[in-house]
ROTI-762157 format. One record per atom (N, C-alpha, C, O): residue number from 1; chain; atom name; x, z, y. Coordinates in pm, 1 decimal. Example, Ala and Ser with C-alpha at 12.3 -4.5 7.8 and 13.67 -1.06 7.14 Angstrom:
ROTI-762157
{volum 1; 'A'; 'N'; {1319.0; 780.0; -569.0}}
{volum 1; 'A'; 'CA'; {1230.0; 780.0; -450.0}}
{volum 1; 'A'; 'C'; {1320.0; 780.0; -330.0}}
{volum 1; 'A'; 'O'; {1423.6; 846.5; -331.9}}
{volum 2; 'A'; 'N'; {1285.0; 708.0; -225.0}}
{volum 2; 'A'; 'CA'; {1367.0; 714.0; -106.0}}
{volum 2; 'A'; 'C'; {1290.0; 787.0; 3.0}}
{volum 2; 'A'; 'O'; {1340.9; 803.9; 113.8}}
//
This chain:
ROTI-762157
{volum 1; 'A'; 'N'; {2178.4; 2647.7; -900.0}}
{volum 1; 'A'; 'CA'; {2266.9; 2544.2; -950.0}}
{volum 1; 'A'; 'C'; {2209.8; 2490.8; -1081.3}}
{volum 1; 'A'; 'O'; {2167.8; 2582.2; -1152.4}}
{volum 2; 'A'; 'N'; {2194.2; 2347.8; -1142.4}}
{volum 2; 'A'; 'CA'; {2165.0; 2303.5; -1230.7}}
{volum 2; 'A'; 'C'; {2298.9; 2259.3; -1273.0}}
{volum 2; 'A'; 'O'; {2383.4; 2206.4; -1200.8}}
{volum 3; 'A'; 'N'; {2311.3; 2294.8; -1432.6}}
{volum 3; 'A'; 'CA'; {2405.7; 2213.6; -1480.2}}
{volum 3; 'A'; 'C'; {2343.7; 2198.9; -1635.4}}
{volum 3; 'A'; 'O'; {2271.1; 2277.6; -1696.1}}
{volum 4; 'A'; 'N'; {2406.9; 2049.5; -1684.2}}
{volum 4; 'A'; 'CA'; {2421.6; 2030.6; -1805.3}}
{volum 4; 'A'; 'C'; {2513.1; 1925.8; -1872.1}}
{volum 4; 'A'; 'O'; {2606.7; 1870.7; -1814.3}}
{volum 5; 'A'; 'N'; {2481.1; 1907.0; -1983.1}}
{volum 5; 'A'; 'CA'; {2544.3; 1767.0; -2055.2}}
{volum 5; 'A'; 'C'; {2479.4; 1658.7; -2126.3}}
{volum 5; 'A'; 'O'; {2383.0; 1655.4; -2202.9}}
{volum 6; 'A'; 'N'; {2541.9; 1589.0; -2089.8}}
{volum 6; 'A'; 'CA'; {2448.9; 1511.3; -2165.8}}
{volum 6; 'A'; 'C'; {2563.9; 1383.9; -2268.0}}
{volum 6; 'A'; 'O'; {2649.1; 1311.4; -2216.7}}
{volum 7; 'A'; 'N'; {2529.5; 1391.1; -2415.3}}
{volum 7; 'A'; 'CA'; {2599.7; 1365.5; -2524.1}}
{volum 7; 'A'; 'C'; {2552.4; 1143.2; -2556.7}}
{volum 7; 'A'; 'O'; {2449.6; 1083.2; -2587.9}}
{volum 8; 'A'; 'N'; {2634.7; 1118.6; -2538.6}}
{volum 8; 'A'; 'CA'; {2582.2; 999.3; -2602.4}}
{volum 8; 'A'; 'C'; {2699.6; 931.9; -2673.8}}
{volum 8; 'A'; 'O'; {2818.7; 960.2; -2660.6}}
{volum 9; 'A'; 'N'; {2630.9; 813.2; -2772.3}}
{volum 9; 'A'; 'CA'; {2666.9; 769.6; -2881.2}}
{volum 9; 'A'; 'C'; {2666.3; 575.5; -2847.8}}
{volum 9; 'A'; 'O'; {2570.5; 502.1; -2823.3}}
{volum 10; 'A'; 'N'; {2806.2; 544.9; -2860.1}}
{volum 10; 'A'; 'CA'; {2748.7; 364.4; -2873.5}}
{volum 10; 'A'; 'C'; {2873.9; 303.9; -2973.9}}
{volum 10; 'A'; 'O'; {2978.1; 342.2; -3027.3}}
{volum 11; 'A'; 'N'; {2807.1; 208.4; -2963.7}}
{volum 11; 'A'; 'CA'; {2910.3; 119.2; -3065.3}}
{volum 11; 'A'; 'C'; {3070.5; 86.8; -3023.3}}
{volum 11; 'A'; 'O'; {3111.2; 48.9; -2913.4}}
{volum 12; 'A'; 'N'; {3153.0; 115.2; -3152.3}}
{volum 12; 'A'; 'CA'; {3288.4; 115.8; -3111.2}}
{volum 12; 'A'; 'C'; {3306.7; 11.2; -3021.8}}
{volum 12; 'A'; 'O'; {3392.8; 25.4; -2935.0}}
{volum 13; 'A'; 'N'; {3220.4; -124.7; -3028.4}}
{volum 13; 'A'; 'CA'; {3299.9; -265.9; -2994.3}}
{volum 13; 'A'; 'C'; {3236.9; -247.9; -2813.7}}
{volum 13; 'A'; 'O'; {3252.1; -329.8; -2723.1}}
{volum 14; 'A'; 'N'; {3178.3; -137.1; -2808.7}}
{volum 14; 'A'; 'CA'; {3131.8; -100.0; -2681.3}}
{volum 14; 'A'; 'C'; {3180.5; -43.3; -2570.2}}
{volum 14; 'A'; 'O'; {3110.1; -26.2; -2470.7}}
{volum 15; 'A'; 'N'; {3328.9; -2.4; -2578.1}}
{volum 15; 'A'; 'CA'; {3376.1; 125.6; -2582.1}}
{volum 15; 'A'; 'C'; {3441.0; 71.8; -2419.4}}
{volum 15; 'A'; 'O'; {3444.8; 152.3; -2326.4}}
{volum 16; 'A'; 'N'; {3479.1; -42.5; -2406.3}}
{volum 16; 'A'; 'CA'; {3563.2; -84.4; -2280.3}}
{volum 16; 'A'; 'C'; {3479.5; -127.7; -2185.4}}
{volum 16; 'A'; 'O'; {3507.6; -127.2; -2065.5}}
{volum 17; 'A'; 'N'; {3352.4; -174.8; -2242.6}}
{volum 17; 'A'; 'CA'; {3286.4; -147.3; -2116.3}}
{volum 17; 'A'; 'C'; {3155.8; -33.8; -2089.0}}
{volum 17; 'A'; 'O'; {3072.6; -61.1; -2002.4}}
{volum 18; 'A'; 'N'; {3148.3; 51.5; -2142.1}}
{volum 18; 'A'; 'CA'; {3095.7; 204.0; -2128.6}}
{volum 18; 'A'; 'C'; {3247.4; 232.9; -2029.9}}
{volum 18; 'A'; 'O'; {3252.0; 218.2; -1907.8}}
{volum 19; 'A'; 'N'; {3327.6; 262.8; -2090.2}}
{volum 19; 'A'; 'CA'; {3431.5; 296.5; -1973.7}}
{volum 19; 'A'; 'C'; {3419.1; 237.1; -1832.4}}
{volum 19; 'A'; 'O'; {3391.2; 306.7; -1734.8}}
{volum 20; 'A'; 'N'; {3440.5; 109.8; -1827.0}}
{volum 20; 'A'; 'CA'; {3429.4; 61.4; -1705.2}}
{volum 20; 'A'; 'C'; {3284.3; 130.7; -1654.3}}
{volum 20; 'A'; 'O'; {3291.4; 214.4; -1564.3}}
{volum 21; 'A'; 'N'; {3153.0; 96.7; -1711.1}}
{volum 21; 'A'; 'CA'; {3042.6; 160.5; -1636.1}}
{volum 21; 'A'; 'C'; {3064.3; 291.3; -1573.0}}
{volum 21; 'A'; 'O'; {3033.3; 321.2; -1457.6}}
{volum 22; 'A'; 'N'; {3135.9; 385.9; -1684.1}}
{volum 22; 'A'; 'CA'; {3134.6; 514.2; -1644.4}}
{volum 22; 'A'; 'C'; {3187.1; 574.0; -1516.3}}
{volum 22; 'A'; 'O'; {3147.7; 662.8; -1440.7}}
{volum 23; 'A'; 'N'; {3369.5; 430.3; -1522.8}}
{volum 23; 'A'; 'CA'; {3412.0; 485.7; -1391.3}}
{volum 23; 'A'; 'C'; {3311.1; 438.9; -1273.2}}
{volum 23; 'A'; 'O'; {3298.6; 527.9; -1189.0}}
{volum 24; 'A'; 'N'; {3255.0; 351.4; -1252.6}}
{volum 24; 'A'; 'CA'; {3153.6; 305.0; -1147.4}}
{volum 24; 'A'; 'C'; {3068.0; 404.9; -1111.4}}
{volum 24; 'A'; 'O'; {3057.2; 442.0; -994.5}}
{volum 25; 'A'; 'N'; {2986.9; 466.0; -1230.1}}
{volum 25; 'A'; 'CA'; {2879.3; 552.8; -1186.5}}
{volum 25; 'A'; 'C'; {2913.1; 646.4; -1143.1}}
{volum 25; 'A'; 'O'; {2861.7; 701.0; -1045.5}}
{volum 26; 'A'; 'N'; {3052.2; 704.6; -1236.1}}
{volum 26; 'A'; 'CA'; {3118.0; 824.3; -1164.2}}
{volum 26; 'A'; 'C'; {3173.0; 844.1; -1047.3}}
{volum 26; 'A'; 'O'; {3185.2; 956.9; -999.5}}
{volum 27; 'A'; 'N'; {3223.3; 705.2; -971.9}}
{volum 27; 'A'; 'CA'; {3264.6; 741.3; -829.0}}
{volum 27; 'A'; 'C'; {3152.2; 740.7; -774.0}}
{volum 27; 'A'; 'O'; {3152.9; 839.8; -700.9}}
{volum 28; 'A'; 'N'; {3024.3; 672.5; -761.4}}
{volum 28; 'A'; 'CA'; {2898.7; 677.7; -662.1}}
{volum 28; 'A'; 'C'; {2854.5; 837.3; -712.5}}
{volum 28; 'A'; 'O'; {2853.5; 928.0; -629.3}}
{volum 29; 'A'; 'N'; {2830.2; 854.0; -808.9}}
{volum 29; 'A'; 'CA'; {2788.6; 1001.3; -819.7}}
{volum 29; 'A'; 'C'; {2816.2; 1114.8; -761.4}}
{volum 29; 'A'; 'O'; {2751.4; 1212.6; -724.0}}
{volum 30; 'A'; 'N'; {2950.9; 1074.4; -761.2}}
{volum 30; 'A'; 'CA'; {3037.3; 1213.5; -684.9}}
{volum 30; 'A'; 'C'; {3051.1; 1194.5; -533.6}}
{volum 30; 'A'; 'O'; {3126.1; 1270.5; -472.2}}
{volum 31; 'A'; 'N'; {2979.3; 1091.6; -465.0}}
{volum 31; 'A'; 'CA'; {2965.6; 1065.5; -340.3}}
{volum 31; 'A'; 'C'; {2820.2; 1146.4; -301.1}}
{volum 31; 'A'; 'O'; {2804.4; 1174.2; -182.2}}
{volum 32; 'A'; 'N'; {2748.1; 1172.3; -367.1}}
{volum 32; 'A'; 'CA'; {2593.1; 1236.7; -335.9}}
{volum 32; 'A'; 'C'; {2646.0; 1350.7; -293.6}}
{volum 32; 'A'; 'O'; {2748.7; 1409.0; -328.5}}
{volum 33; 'A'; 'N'; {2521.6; 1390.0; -172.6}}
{volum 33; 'A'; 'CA'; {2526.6; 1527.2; -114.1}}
{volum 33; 'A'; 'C'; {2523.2; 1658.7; -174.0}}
{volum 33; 'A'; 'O'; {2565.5; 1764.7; -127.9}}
{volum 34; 'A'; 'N'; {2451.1; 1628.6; -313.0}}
{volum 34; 'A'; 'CA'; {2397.8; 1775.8; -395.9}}
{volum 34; 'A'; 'C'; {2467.9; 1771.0; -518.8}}
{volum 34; 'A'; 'O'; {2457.9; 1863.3; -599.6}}
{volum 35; 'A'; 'N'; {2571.2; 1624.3; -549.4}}
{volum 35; 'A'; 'CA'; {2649.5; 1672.4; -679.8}}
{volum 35; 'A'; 'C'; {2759.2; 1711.0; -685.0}}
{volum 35; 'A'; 'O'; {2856.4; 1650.0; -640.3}}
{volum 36; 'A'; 'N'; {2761.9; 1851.5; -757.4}}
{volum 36; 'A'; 'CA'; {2874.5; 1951.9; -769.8}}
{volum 36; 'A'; 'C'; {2988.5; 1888.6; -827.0}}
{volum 36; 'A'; 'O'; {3097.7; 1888.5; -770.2}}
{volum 37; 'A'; 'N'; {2962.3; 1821.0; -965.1}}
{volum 37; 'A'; 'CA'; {3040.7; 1808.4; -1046.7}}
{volum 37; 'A'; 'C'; {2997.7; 1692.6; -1144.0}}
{volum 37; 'A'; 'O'; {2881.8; 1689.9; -1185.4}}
{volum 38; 'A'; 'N'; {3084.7; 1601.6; -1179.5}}
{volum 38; 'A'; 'CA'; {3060.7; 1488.8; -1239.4}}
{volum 38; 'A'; 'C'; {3156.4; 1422.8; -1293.0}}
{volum 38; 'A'; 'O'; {3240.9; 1342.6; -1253.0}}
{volum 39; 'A'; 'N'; {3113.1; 1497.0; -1445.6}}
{volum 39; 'A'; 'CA'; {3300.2; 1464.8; -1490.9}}
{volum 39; 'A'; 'C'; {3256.0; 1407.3; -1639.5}}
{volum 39; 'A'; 'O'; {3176.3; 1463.3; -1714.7}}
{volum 40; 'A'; 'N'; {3332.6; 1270.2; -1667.7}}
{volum 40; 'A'; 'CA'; {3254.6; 1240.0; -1827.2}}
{volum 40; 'A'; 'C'; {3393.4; 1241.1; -1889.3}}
{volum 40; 'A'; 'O'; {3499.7; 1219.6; -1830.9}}
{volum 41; 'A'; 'N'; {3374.6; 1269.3; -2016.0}}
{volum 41; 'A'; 'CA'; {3487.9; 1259.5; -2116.4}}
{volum 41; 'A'; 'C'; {3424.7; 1143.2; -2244.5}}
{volum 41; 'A'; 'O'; {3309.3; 1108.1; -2269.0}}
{volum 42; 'A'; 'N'; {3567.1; 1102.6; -2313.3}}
{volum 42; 'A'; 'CA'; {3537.4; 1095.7; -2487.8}}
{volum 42; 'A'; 'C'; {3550.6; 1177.5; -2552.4}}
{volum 42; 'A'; 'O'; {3642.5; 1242.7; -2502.7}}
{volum 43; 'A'; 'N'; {3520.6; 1220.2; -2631.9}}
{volum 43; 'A'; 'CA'; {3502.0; 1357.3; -2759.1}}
{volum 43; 'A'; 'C'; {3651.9; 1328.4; -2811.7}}
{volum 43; 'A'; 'O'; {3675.1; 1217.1; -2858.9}}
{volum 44; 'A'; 'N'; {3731.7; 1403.8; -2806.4}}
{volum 44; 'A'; 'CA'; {3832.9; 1391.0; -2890.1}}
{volum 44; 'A'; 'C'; {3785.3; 1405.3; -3030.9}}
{volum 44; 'A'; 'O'; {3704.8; 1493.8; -3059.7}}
{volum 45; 'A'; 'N'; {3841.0; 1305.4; -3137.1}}
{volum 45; 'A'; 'CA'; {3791.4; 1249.7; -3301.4}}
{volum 45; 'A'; 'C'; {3686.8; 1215.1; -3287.1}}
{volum 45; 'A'; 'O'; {3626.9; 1255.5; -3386.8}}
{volum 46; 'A'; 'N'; {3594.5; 1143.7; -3201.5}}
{volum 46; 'A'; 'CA'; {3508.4; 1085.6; -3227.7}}
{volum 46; 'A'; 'C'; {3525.9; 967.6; -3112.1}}
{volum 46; 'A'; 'O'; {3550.3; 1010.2; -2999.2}}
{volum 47; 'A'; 'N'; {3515.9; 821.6; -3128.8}}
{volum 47; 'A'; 'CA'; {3599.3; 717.2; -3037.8}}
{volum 47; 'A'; 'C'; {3468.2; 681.1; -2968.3}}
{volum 47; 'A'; 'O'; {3474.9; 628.7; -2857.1}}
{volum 48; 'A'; 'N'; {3326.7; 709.4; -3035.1}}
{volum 48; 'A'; 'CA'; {3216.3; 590.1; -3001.2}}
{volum 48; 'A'; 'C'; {3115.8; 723.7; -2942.3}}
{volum 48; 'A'; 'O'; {2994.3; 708.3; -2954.5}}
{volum 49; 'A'; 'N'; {3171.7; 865.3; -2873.2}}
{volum 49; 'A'; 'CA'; {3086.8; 952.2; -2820.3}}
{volum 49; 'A'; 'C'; {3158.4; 1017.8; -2687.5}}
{volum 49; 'A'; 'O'; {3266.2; 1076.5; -2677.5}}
{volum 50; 'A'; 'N'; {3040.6; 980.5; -2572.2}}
{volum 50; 'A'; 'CA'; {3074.2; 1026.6; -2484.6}}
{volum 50; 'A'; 'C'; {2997.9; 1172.4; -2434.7}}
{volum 50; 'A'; 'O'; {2897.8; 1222.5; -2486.0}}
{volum 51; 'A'; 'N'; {3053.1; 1208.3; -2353.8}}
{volum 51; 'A'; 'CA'; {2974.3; 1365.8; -2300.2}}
{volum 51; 'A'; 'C'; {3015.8; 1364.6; -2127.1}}
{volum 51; 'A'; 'O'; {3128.2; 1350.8; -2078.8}}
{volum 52; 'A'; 'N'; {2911.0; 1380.1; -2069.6}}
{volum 52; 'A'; 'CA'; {2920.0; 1389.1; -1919.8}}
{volum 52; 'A'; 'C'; {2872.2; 1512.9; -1855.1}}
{volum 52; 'A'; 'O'; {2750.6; 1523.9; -1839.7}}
{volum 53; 'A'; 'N'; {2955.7; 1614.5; -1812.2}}
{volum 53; 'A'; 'CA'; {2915.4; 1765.2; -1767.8}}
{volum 53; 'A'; 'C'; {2876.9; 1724.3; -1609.8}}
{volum 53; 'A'; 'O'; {2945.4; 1653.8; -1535.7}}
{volum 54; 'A'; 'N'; {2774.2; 1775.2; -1584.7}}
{volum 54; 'A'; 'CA'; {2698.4; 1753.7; -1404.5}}
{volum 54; 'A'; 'C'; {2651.8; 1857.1; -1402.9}}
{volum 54; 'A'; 'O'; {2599.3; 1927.6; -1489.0}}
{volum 55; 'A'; 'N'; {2675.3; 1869.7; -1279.6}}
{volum 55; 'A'; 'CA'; {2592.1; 1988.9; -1220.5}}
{volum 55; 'A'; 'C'; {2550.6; 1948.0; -1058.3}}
{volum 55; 'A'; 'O'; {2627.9; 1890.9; -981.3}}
{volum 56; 'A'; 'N'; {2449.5; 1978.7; -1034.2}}
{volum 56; 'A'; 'CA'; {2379.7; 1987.3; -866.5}}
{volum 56; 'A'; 'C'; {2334.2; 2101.8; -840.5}}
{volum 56; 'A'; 'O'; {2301.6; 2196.3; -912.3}}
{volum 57; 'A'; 'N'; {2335.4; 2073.0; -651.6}}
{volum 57; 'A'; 'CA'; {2295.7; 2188.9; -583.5}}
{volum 57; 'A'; 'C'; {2155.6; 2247.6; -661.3}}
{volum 57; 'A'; 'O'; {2106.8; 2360.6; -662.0}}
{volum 58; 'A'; 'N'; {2129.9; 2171.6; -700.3}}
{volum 58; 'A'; 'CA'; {1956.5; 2221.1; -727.5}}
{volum 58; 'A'; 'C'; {1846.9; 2120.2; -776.3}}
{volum 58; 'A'; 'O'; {1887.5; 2004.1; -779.4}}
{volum 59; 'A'; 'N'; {1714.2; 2139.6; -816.0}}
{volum 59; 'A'; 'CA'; {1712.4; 2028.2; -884.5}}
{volum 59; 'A'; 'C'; {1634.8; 1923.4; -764.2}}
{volum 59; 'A'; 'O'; {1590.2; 1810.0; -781.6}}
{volum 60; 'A'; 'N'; {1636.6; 1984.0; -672.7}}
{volum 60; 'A'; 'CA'; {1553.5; 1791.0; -565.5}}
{volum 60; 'A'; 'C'; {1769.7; 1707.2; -562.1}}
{volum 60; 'A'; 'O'; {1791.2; 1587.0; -546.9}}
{volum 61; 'A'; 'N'; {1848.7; 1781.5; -574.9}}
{volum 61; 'A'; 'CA'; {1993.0; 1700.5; -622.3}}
{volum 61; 'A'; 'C'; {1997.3; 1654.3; -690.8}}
{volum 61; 'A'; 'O'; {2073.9; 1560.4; -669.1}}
{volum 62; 'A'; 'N'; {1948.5; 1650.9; -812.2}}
{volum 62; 'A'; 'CA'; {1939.7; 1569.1; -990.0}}
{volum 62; 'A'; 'C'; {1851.7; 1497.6; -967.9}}
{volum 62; 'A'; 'O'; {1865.0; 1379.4; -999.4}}
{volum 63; 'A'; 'N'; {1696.2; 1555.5; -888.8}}
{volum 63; 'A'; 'CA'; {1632.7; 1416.1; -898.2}}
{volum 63; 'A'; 'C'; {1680.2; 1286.1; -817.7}}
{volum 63; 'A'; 'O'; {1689.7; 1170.7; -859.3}}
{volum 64; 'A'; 'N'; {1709.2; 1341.2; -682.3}}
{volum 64; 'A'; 'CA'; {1827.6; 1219.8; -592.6}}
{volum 64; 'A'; 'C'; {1840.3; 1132.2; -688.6}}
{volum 64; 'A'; 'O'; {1785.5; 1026.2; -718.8}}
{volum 65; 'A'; 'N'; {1990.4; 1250.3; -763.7}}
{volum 65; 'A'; 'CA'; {2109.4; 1194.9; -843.9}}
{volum 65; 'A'; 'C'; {2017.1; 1029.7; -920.7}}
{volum 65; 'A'; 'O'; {2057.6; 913.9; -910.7}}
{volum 66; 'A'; 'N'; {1876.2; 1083.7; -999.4}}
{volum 66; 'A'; 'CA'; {1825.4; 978.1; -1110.1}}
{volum 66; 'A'; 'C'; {1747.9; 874.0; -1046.8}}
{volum 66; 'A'; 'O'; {1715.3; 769.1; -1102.3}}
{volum 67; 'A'; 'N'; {1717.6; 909.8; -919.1}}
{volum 67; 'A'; 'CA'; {1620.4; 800.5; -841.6}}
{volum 67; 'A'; 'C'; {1722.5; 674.1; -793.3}}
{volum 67; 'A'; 'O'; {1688.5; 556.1; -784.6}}
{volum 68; 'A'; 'N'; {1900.5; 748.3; -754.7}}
{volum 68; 'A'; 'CA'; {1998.3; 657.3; -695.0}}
{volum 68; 'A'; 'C'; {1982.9; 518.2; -718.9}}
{volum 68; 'A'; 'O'; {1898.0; 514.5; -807.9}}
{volum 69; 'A'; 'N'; {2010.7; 418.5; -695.4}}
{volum 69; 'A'; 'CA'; {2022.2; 287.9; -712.7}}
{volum 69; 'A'; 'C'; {2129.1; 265.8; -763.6}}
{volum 69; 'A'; 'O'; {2128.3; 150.9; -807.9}}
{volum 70; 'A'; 'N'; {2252.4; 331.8; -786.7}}
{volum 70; 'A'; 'CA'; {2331.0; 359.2; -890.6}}
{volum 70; 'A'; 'C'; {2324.3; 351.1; -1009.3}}
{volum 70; 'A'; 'O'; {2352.0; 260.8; -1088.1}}
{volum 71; 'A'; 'N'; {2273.1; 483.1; -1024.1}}
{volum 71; 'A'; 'CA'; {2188.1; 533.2; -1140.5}}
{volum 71; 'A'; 'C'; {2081.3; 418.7; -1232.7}}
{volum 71; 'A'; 'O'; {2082.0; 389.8; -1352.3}}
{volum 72; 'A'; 'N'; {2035.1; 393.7; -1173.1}}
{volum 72; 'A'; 'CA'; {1961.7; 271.3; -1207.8}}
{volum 72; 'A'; 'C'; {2027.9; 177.5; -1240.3}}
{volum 72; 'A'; 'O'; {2013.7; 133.5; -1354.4}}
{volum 73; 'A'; 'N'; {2110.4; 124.3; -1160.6}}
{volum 73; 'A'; 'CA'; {2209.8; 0.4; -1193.0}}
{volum 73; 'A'; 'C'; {2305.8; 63.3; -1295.5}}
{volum 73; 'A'; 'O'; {2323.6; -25.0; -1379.5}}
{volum 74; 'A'; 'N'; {2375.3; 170.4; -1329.5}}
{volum 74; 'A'; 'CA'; {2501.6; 180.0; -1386.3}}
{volum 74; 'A'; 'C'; {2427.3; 247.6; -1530.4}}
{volum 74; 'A'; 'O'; {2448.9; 200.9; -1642.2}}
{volum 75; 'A'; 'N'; {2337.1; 364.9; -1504.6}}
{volum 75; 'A'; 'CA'; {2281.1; 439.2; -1625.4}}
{volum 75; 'A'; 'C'; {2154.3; 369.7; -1683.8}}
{volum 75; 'A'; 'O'; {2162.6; 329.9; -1800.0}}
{volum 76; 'A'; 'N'; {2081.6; 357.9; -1641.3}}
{volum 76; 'A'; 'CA'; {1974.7; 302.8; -1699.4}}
{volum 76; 'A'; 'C'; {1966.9; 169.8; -1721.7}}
{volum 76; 'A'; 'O'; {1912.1; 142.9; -1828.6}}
{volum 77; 'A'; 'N'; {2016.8; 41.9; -1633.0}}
{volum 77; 'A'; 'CA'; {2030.6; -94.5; -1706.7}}
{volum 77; 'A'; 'C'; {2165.0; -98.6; -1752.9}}
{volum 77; 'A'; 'O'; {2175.8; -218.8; -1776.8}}
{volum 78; 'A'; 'N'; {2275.6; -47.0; -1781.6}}
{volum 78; 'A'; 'CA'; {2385.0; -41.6; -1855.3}}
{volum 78; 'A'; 'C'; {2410.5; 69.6; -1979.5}}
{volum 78; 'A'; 'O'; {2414.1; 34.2; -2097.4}}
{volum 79; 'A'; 'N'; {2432.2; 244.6; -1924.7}}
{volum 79; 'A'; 'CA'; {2424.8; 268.2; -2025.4}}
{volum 79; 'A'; 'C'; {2299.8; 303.4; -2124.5}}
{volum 79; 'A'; 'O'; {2320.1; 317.4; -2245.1}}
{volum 80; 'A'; 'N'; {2217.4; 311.9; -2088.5}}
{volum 80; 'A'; 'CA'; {2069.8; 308.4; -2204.4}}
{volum 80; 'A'; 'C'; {2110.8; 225.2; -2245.0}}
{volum 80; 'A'; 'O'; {2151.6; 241.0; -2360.1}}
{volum 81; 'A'; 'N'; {2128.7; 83.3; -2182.8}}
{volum 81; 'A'; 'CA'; {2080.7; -18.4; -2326.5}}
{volum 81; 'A'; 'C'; {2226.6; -22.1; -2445.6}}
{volum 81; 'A'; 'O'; {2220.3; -89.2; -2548.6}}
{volum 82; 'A'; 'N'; {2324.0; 42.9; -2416.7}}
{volum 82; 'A'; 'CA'; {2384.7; 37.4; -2521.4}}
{volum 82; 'A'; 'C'; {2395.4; 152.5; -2599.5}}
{volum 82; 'A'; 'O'; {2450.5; 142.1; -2709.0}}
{volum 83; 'A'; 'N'; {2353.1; 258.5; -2563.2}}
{volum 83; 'A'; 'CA'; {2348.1; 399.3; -2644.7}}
{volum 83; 'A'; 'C'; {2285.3; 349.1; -2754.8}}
{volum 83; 'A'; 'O'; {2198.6; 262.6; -2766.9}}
{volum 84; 'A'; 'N'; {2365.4; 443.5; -2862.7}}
{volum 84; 'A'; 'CA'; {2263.1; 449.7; -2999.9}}
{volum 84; 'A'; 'C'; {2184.3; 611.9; -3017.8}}
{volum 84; 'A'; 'O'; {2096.0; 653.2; -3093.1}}
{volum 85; 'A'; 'N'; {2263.2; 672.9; -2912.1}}
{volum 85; 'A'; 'CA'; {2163.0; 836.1; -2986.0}}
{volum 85; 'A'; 'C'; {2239.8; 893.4; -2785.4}}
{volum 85; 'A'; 'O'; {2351.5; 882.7; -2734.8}}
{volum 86; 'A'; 'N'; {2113.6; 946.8; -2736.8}}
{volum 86; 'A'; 'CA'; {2149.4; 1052.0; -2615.7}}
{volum 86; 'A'; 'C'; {2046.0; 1184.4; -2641.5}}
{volum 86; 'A'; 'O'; {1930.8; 1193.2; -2684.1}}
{volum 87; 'A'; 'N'; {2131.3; 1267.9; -2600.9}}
{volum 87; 'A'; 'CA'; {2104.8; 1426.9; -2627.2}}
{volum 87; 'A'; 'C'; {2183.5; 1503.0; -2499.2}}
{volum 87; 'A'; 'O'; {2300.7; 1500.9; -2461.5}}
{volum 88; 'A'; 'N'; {2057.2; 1574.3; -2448.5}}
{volum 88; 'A'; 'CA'; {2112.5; 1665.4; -2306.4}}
{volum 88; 'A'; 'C'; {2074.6; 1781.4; -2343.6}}
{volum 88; 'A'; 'O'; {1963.7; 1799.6; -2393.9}}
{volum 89; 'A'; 'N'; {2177.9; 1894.5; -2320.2}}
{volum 89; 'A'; 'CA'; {2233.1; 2037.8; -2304.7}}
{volum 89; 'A'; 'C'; {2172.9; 2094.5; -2196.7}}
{volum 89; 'A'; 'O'; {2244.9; 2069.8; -2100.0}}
{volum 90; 'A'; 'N'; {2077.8; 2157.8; -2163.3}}
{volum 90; 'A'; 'CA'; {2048.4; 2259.7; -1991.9}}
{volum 90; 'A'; 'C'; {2160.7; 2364.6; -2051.3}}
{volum 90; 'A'; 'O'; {2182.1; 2412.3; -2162.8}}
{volum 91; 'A'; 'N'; {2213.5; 2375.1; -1939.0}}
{volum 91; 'A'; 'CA'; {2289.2; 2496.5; -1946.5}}
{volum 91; 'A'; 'C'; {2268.6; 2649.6; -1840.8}}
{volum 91; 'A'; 'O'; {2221.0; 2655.3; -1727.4}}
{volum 92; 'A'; 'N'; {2306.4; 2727.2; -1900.0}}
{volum 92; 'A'; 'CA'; {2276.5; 2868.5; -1809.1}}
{volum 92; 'A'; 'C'; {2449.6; 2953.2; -1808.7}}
{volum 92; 'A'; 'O'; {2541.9; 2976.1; -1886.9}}
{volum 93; 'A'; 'N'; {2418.9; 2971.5; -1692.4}}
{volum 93; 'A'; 'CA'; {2593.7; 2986.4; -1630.4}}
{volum 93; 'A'; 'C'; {2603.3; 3180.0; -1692.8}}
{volum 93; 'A'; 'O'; {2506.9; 3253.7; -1713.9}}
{volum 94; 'A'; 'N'; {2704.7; 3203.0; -1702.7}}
{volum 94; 'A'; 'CA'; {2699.9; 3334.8; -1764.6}}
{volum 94; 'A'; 'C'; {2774.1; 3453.5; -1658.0}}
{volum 94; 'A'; 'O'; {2759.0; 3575.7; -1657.9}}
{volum 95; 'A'; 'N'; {2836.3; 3389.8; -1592.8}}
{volum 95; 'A'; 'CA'; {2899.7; 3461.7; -1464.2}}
{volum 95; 'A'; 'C'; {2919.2; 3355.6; -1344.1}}
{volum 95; 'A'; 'O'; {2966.8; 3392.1; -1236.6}}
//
């Protein structure tokens, strides 16, 4: 199982449509065969930072997940270009 997070940062006046993107990417995401889990939040006290916990079957699932035409359309020509700072977490499951 792969899981992590991944932390990003955009401008307040950004904020309604990062949402809208998010719900988009997030329903195609959670339609893939190998993704477990695909859940984004806002940081509570912080308005202009988001955090998205994923996890896949494994990693030929994550690569899927980044090759998607989704992905492309929703993450990479939407949210890249408005992030100001992204930072990803690998995580290791403890039980």
């Amino acid at each position: 199982m792969i899981s992590f997070t991944v932390r990003m940062r955009f401008a307040q006046e950004d904020r309604a449509e990062i949402a809208e993107i998010l719900e988009a990417l997030t329903a195609a995401s959670r339609q893939e065969p190998g993704c477990v889990s695909y859940i984004p939040h806002w940081v509570q006290g912080d308005t202009c930072t988001v955090l998205i916990y994923e996890q896949y079957k494994d990693q030929k699932a994550e690569e899927a997940h980044r090759q998607s035409a989704h992905f492309k359309k929703y993450a990479v020509a939407g949210l890249y270009q408005k992030m100001l700072e992204r930072n990803r977490e690998d995580l290791a499951a403890l039980a």
